[in-house]
N, C-alpha and C positions, 0 to 999 in steps of 0.2 A: 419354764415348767420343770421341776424338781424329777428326778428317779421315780418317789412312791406315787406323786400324782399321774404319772403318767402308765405307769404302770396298774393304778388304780383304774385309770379310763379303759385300758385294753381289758383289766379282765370284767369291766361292767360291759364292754362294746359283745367277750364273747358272752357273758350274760345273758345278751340280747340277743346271741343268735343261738345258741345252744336251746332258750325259751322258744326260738321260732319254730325248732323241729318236729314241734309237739304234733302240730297238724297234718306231717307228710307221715310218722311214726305209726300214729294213730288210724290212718287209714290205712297202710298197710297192715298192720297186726289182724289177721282172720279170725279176732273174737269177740265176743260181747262187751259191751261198753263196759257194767258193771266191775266184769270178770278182769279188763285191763285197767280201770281206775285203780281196783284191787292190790293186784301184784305192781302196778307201778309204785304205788305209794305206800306198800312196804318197801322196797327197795329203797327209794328216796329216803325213808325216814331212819332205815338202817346205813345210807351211807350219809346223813346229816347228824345221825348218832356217835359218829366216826370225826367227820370234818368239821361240824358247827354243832358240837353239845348243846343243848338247854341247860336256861339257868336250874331247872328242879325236871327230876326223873319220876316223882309221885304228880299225876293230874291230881291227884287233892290239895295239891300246896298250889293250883293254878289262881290267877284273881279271877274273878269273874268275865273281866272282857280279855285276859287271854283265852279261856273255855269258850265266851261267847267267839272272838276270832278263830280259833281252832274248829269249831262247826260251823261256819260260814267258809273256812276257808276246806272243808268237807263237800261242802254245798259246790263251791267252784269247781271242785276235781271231778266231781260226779257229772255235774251238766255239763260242763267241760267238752268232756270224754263224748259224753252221750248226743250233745250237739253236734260234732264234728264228723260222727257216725249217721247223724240222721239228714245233713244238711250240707252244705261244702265249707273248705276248710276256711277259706276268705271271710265264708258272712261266721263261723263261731268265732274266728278273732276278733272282727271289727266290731260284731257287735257284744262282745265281751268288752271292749276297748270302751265301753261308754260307761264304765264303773264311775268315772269322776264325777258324773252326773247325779251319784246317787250319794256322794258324798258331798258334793255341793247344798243337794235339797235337807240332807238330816245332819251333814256336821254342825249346823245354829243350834240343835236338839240335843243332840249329841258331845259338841264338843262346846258349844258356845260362841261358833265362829260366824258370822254374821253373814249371810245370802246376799250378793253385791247383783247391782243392776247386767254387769258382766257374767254372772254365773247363771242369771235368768234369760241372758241372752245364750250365752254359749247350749244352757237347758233344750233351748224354740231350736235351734240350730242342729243340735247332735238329733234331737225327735224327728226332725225334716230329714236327717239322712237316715235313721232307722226305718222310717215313713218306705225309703228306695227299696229296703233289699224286699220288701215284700210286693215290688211290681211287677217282675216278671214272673211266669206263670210258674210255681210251686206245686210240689206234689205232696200231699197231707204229710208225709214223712218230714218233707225239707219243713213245709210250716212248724210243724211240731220241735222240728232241732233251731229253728229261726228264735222259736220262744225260747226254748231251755239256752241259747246260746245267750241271750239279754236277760233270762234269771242269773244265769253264772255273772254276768255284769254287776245284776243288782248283789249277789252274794259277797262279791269278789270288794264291789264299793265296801262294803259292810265289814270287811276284814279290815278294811285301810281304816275305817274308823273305828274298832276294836283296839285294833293295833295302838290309832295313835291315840285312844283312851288310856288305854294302859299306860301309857309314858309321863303322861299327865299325872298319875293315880302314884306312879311308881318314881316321879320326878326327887324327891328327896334322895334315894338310894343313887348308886355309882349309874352313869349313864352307860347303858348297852346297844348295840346296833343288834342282838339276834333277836330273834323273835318265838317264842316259847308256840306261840298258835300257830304257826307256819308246820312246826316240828310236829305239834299233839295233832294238827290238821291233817298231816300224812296217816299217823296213826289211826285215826279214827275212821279214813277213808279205807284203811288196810283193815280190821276188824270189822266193820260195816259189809264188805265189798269181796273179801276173801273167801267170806262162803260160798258166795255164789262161782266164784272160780272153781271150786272144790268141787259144788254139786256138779259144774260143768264136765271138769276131767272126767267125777265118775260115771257120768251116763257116756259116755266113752266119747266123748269129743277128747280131739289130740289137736294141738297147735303143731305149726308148720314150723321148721329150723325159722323158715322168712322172722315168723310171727313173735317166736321167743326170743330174738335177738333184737328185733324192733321195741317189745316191752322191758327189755333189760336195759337197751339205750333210755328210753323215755324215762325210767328211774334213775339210772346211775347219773345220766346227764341232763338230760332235760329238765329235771326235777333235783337229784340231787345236789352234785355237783353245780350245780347253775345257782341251787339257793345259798348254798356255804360261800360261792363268790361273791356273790350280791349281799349277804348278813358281812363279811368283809371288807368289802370296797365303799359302803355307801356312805360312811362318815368320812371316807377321804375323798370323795368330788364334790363340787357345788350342785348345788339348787338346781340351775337350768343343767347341767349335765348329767342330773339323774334321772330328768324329766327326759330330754330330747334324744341321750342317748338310746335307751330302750322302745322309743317311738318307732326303731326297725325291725321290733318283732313282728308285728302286725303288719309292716309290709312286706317281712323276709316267708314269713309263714305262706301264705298263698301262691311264694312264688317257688317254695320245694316241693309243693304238692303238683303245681303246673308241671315243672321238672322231673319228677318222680313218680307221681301219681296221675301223669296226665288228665287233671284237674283243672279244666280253667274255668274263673269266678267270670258272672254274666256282666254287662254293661253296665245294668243300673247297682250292682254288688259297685263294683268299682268307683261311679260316681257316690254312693253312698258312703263308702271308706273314705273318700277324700271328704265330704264333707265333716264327718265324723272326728277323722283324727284330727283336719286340719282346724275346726273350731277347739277342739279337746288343748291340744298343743298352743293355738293362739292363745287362749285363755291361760294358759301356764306363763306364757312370754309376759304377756302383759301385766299378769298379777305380780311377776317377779322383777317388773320394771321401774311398778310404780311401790315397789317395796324398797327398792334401791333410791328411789329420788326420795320416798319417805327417809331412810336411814340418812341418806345426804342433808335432810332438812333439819332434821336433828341435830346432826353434827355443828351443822353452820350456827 
């Protein structure tokens, strides 16, 4: 294993944990969801302005599915936030973590990529563990942050195939690992989302030392920093290590909040995450298995 790859693995591994923090961050900050999607994602997008420039600084030079990614990845930051405040932090990851599902059912639409008997299985399977987190007894709040935590999924799918539309569209021109909708995504979530911080301050609400230094972490790192790694590293690791490595956010998340926020996810949260991630992740192994024996077959 060479210096750059290896070096490449460690800064996708802190990737993965710097993303995990978002959950403990977020419950601690004493303010509205809106008001902290806001100023996090200015922040983010001024230190991504800094460390991972966009290809163009006018959104009118955007194509179409960078715009459409950039408001979809608007859509994740906001239910995001606002899931993780209404619900606990375990079920907005996990059930965020079932985005591949919605890229399995629309990338044949979308991208042209073909719906395999595995992606309709994996489909029955991740549904069966979403099925869990809604077994134990809920309180309208948790249901209400349960839903918005499996819209930000469906949103979050919807950027991945934004994203990889645009690659497609954009495939003649020099190949880029950053992502323009990630960047204009933070923006839009900060002029969207800003006002309502404003309005906040002026009817004299004051954030706590706690709370401003929690939402400044959540932008500079969680969000910024994390993404200029990850726009970085990801053309220098393989397939299955872009996949399996960051599959420890969603287990690192639930467990700074247990630690910090003494927050701990119910029983059926817990069997439902293992079914979730552990079909999500089979289904990557396997696809990338029989992509490898495809490429061997070729060869031969």
């Amino acid at each position: 294993m060479n210096t750059a790859h290896t070096r490449a693995l460690l800064l996708l591994l802190l990737t993965a944990v710097l993303w995990s923090s978002g959950g403990v961050f977020i419950k601690l900050v004493q303010w509205d969801a809106l008001s902290i999607a806001g100023v996090r994602s200015a922040i983010a997008a001024l230190v991504l302005a800094i460390a991972a420039p966009p290809r163009t600084w006018s959104p009118m030079r955007l194509t179409r599915y960078e715009l459409g990614g950039a408001i979809a990845c608007m859509l994740t930051m906001v239910m995001f936030v606002a899931a993780t405040k209404l619900t606990t932090a375990a079920n907005a990851i996990l059930l965020q973590y079932t985005a591949p599902v919605h890229v399995a059912l629309f990338g044949a639409w979308l991208l042209g990529e073909r719906t395999t008997r595995l992606d309709w299985i994996t489909i029955v399977l991740v549904f069966a563990g979403m099925i869990l987190f809604f077994v134990e007894g809920l309180s309208a709040a948790s249901m209400m942050g349960n839903a918005l935590a499996i819209a930000s999924g469906m949103s979050f799918g919807w950027m991945v195939l934004f994203m990889r539309k645009n690659v497609q569209v954009r495939s003649h021109e020099a190949p880029t690992s950053r992502s323009d909708g990630v960047f204009w995504g933070n923006v839009l979530t900060a002029v969207i989302c800003l006002p309502f911080a404003a309005q906040s301050l002026a009817s004299g609400f004051t954030p706590s030392a706690q709370s401003w230094i929690g939402i400044i972490l959540l932008g500079v790192f969680q969000l910024g920093i994390s993404y200029a790694f990850y726009s970085n590293v990801i053309s220098h690791v393989s397939a299955l290590e872009a996949i399996l490595i960051p599959v420890i956010e969603p287990l690192l998340n639930p467990l700074w909040v247990a630690l910090f926020a003494r927050e701990l996810p119910g029983k059926w949260t817990v069997i439902g995450g293992i079914v979730v991630i552990g079909a999500v992740t089979m289904r990557s192994l396997l696809v990338m298995r029989h992509e490898r024996l495809r490429q061997r077959q070729s060869v031969d």
